[in-house]
C-alpha positions in Angstrom: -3.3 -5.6 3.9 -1.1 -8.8 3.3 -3.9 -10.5 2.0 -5.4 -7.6 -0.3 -1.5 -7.4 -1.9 -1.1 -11.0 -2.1 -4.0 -11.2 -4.2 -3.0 -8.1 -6.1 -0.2 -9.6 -7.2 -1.3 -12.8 -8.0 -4.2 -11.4 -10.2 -2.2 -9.0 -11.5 1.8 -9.8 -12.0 2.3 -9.7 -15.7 0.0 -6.3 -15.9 1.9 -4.7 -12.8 5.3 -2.8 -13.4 5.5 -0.3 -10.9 4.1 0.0 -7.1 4.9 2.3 -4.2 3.2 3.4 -1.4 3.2 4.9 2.5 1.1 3.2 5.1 0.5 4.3 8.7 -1.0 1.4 10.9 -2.8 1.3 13.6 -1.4 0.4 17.0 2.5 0.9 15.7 2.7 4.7 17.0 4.8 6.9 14.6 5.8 4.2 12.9 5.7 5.1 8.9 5.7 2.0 6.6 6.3 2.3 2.9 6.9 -0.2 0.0 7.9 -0.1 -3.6 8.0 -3.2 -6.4 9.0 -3.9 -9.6 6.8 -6.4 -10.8 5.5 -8.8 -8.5 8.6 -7.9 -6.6 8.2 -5.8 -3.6 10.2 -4.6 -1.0 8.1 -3.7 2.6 9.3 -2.1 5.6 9.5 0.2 8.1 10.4 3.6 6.4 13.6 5.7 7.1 12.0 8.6 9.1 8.6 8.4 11.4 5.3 10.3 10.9 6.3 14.0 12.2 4.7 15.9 14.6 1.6 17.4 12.9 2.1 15.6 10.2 -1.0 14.1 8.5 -1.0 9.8 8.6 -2.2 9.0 5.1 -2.1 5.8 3.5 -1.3 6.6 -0.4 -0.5 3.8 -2.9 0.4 4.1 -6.2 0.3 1.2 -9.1 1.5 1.7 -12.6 0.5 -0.7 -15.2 -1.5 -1.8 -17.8 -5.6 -3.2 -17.6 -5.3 -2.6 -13.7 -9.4 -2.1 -13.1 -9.2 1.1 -10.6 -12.2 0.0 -8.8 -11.3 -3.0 -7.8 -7.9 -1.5 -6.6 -9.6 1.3 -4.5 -12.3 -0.8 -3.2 -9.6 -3.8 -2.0 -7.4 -0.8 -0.9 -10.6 0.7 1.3 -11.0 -2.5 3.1 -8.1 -2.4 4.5 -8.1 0.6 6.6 -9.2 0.5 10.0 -12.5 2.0 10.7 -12.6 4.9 13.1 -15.0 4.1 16.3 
């Protein structure tokens, strides 16, 4: 994941003005993760509350910009997951 946003955001900086997202990862329990950014500016953490019971773990990012290529975003965004066994 540090790699794929590195890269984002290197490729990307003066077309990206708006990012946020929530990540669950694996082998960190209830953990929730979320970021936002302005810019190539982004602030990455643990979120405030944990996944809830019952709760579905999604991993949701959202970019707004200009000439972002979509592909390439969901396709550097898939790699990242962990497959399920």
């Amino acid at each position: 994941m540090n790699e794929f946003m590195m890269n984002l955001l290197q490729s990307n900086a003066a077309n990206m003005y708006r990012s946020k997202g929530v990540l669950c990862f694996e082998g960190q329990g209830d953990a929730k993760f979320a970021f936002q950014g302005v810019h190539e500016q982004i602030n990455f953490g643990p979120a405030a509350s944990s996944w809830a019971e019952g709760e579905p773990r999604v991993n949701r990012m959202v970019f707004i910009g200009r000439n972002l290529n979509r592909k390439e975003l969901e396709d550097g965004f898939h790699g990242c997951l962990a497959k399920k066994n």
